[in-house]
N, C-alpha and C positions, 0 to 999 in steps of 0.2 A: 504493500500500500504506500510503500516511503515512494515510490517513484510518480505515484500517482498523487499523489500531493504534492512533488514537487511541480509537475507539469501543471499543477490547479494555482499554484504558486506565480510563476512563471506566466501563467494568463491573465493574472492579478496586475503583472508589472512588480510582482516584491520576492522576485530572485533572491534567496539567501539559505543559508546549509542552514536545516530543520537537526534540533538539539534531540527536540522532545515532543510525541504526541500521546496523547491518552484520551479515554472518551470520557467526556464532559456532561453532565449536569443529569437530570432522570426523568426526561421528555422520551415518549415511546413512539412518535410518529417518525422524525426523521434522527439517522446516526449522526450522533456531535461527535466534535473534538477539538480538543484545546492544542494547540499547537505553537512550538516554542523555538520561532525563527532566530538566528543571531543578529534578529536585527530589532524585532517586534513580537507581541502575540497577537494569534486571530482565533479566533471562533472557526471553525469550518464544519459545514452537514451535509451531510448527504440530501437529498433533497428527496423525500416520498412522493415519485410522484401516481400512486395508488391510492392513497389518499385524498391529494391536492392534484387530478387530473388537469388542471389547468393555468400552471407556474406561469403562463402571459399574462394572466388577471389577476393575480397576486401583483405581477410586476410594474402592470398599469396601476393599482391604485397605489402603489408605497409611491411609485412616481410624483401620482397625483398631490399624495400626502406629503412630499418631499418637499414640493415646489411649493406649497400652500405655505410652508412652515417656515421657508426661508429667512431668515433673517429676527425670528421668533426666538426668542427668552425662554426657556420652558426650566422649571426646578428640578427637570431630572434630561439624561442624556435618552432619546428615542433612537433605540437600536437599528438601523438600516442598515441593510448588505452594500457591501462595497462596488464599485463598479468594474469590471473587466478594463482590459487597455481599452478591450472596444465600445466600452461603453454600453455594455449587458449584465445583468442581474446575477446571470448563470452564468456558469462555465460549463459546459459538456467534455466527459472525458471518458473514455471508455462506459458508454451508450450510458454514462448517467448524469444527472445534473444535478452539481456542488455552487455552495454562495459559501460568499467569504464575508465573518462581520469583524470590525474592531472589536478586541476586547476590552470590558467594562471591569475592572477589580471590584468584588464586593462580596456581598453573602447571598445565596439565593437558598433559599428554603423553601418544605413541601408542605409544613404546617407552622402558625403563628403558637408565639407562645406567651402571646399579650397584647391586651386590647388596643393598646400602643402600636405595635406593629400592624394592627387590623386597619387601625385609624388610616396609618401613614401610606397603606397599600391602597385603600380604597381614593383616599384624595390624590394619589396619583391617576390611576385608573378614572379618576373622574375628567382629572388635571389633562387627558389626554381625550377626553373627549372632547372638554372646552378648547383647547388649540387647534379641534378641527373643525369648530363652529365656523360658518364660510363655505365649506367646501360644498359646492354641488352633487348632492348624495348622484345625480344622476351621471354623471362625471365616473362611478365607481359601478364596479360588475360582482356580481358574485361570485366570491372564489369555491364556495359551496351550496351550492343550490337546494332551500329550502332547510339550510343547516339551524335555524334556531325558531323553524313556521312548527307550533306547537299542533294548528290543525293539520297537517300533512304530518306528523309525527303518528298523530291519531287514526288516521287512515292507514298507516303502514302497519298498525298495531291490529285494527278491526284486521285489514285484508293478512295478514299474517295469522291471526288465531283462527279466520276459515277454512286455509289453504294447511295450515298444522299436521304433520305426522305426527306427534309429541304426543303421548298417553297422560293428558294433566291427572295428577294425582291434586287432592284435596288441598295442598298449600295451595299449588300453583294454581287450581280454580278458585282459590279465594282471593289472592292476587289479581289473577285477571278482573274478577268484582270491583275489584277496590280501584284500579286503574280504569275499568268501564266508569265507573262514576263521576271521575275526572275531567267529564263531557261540560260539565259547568265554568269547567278551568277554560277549555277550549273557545267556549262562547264571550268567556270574559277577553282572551289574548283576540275573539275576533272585535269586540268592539275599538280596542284598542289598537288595531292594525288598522282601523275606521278612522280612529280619532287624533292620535298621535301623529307628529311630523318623524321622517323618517333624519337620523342621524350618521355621522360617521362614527362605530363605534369597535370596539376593540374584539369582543366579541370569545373573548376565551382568558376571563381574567381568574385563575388561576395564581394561588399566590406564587407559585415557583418561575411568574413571569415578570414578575420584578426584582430587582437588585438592591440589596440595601448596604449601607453603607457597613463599616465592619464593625462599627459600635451600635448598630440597628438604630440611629438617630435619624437619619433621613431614608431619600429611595434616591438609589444613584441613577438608575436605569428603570425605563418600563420595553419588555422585550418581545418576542415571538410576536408577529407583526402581520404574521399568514393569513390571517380571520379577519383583517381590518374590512370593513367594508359598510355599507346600509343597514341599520339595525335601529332599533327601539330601544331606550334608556333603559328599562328593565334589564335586557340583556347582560348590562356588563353589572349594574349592581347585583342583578338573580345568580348570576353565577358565583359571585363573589360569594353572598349570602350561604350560596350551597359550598362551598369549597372549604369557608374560613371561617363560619359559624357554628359550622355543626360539632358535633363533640367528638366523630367518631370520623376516620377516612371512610373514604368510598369503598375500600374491599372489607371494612370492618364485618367480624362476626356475632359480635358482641351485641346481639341483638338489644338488648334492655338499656345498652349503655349509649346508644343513637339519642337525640335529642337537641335542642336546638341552646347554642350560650348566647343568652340576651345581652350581655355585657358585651360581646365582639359582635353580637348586631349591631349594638347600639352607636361603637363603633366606625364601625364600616357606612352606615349610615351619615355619620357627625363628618366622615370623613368626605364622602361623594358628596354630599351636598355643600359641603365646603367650599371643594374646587368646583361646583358650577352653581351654585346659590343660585341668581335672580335667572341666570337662563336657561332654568328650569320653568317649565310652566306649572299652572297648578296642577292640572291634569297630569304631570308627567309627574311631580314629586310624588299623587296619589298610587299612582301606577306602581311604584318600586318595590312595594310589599308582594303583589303579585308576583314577581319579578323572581321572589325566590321559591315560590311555591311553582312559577310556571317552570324554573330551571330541575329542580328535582321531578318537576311530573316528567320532563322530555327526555331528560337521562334515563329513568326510569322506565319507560315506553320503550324506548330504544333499548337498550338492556333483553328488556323482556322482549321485542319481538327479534331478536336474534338470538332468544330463548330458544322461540316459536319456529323461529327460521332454519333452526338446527345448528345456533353458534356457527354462522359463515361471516360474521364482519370483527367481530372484536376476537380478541387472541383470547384464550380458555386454559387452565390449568388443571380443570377437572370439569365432565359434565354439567353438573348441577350451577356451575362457577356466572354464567348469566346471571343466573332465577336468584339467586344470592344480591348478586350486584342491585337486582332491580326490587328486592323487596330492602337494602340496605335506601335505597332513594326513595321507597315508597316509607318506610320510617320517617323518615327526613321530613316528607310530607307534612303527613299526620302530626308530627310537633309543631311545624311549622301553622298548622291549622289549627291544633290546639291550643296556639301564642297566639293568636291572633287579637284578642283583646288585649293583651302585654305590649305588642309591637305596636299597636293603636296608639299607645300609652306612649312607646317611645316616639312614633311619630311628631305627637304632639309636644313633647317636649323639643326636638329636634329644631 
């Protein structure tokens, strides 16, 4: 692989004898690696493009976001691939496509371990929506098509449980119940794909996609950039919510120990709305509660119907390892729902 990095090197324009590579950080879509030129370090990934079928529209909008930002202040450093000699995104090198980014020194972490750090992720994350107020959502494509549309989620789920070889045994038809019910969710994300103006938003905020500083005081970097594109405010606060509030990770089995920490909602909340205060509207700041009940119902659908699907999209470690995933988000829920008068409360202090 040395030689195939240096050729990815060399397409960069940053020629120099490579010390040291190792892989980097614990993203499972595309293979990182830290690389330790005599001259510099870079980030360098393999680029999934089984995943992300269409690295053009990824490259159009970072572009687009590129050019918007120019000359823009922002409190943290927004991670963009470097440019080829020739002025391309990618590099192709033996039938695959690599980007090259500067590295950012910091800490990246998979869980907070203070409300403090919830805060400082979420007003970045917010901070990164506000710097792209301006841009013509129309301007941007979808790099994932129908990747966060909660009623296409829904439909892949019904047409999945009809089409089913899967012998449901009693959990998993009680499961499926409890996600049939979820149709109210659906009607709620449709008024709000009515009423809502469409944003540039980040779209997979994920605490391990910011950098913080090494004394966890600020965020150095907000990164993975793939997902940027058209989206609804809910989006990047719901995910947050589901990622960095709940008590438990996503492959948790700890069934009873799932539940929602009001303190890192509260949080994460103090924080998004920080960074975009007044240009939030009403309607949108009412919207953000949904936001985490609609993020866990869609993981959760999804999950389940690759249950149903016969585990063909997500990687698996053992049969039942879906129907786990998806009744760990379907918990998620149900806190989530059963806070609901809590999170009211924080709203209004907010």
């Amino acid at each position: 692989m040395e030689s195939v990095f240096d050729d990815i090197l060399v397409d960069y324009g940053q020629q120099g004898v490579i010390a040291n590579i190792k892989r980097y950080g614990s993203g499972h879509i595309h293979q990182t690696y830290l690389i330790d030129s005599n001259s510099k370090q870079f980030i360098l990934q393999n680029f999934n493009t089984s995943v992300f079928p269409f690295p053009d529209r990824i490259a159009k909008n970072l572009k687009v976001v590129n050019k918007h930002l120019e000359g823009k202040i922002l409190d943290f450093n927004l991670v963009l691939p470097m440019k080829t000699a020739k002025g391309a995104l990618f590099s192709s090198v033996d039938q695959s496509a690599y980007r090259l980014f500067p590295f950012i020194a910091g800490e990246c972490i998979d869980k907070v371990s203070s409300s403090e750090q919830a805060y400082l992720a979420a007003k970045a994350f917010g901070g990164f929506v506000k710097a792209c107020i301006g841009i013509n959502t129309n301007d941007l494509e979808e790099v994932i098509e129908g990747f966060h549309n909660l009623s296409l989620r829904f439909r892949q789920f019904e047409n999945a449980l009809k089409e089913t070889n899967i012998e449901l045994h009693a959990e998993a038809q009680e499961l499926v119940a409890f996600f049939q019910r979820q149709v109210l969710l659906v009607r709620k994300y449709k008024h709000y794909e009515e009423t809502l103006p469409l944003r540039v938003t980040h779209n997979d905020t994920k605490i391990n996609n910011v950098i913080y500083d090494k004394g966890f005081a600020k965020i150095n970097a907000v990164i993975d950039l793939d997902t940027v594109m058209p989206g609804y405010i809910f989006y990047d606060f719901g995910d947050l919510v589901r990622t960095v509030s709940c008590t438990e990770e996503e492959a948790s089995l700890d069934w009873d120990k799932i539940d929602v920490d009001l303190d890192k909602y509260a949080s994460l909340l103090k924080g998004f709305v920080a960074a975009l205060g007044n240009d939030l509207s009403e309607e949108e700041k009412n919207s953000l509660p949904f936001g985490g009940e609609m993020m866990a119902c869609i993981m959760g659908l999804r999950f389940l119907t690759d249950y149903l699907n016969g585990n063909i999209y997500y990687p698996i470690e053992y049969p039942e390892h879906n129907f786990h995933r998806a009744k760990n988000q379907a918990l998620l829920l149900k806190a989530l729902q059963n806070k609901r008068e809590d999170i009211s409360e924080i709203m209004k202090e907010v």
